[in-house]
N, C-alpha and C positions, 0 to 999 in steps of 0.2 A: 610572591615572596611569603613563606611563612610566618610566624612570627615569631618564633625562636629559631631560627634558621641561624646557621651558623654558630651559636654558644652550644653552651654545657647541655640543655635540657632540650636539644633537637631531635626529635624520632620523626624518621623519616615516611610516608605516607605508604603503609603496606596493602596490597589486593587483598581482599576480601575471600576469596576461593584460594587462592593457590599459596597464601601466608608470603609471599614474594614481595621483594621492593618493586613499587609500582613504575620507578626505570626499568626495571629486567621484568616484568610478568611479561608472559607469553598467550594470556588466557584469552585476551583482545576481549570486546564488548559484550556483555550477556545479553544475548536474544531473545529477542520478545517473543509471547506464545501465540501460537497460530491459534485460530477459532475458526471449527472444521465448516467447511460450507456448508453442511445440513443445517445448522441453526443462525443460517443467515438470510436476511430476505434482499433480496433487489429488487427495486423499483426501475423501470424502464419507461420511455417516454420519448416521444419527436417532436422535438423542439422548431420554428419557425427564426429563423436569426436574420441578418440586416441581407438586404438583394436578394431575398427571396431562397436563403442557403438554409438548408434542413439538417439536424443534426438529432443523432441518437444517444439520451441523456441516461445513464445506467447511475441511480443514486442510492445512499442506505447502505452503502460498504464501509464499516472503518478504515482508516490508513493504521489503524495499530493495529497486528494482528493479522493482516493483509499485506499480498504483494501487488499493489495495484499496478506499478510500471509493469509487471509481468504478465495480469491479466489482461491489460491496456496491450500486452503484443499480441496477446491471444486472439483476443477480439480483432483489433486490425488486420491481421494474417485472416484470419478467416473472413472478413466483411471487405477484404482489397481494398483496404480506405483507408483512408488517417486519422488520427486521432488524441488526445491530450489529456491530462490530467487538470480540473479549477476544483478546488475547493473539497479534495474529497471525493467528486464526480470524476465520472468517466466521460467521456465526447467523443463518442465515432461520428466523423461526416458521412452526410448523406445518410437516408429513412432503412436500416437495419431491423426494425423491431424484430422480424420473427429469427432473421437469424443471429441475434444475438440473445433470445431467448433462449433457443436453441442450446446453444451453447454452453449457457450458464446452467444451462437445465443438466447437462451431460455432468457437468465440471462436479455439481451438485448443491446449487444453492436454488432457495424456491425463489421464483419470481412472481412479481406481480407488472400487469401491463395497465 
């Protein structure tokens, strides 16, 4: 509730871009900006986890700026694994390093192993 809502001196909350009542704007959410893969570094890594389970740690990617669920399909489509997003990181199962550097190499972001 606003706090002159409803009396005399209520102006109602307008968008910022389209001058519209922010009921009727059509503009939906301003998009964050991409930051192109050349000036990005990944770090890669194979990780040791509980039962003797290996997994492929890709770090050093922001979540602003980045589509990491998209990349995240990228990777698993190519490495036929699974895989998740903790903290920022990427998780493909099972020891991928080279073809996920591969990858990221093409996409165009530098890698370090």
């Amino acid at each position: 509730m606003r706090l002159f809502e409803g009396t005399a001196w209520d102006v109602p909350p307008k968008c910022d871009r389209c001058s519209e009542l922010v009921a009727d704007c059509q503009c939906g959410p301003e998009p964050t900006p991409r930051i192109p893969p050349e000036k990005q570094t990944a770090n890669i890594s194979v990780e040791k986890r509980k039962k003797g389970k290996t997994v492929t740690v890709i770090k050093g990617l922001p979540a602003e700026g980045n589509d990491l669920p998209e990349l995240l399909t990228q990777l698993k489509s190519t490495c036929g694994a699974g895989g998740a997003i903790k903290d920022e990181c990427l998780e493909i199962q099972g020891k991928h390093l080279d073809r996920v550097a591969k990858l990221l190499k093409e996409i165009g972001f530098k890698v370090k192993k």
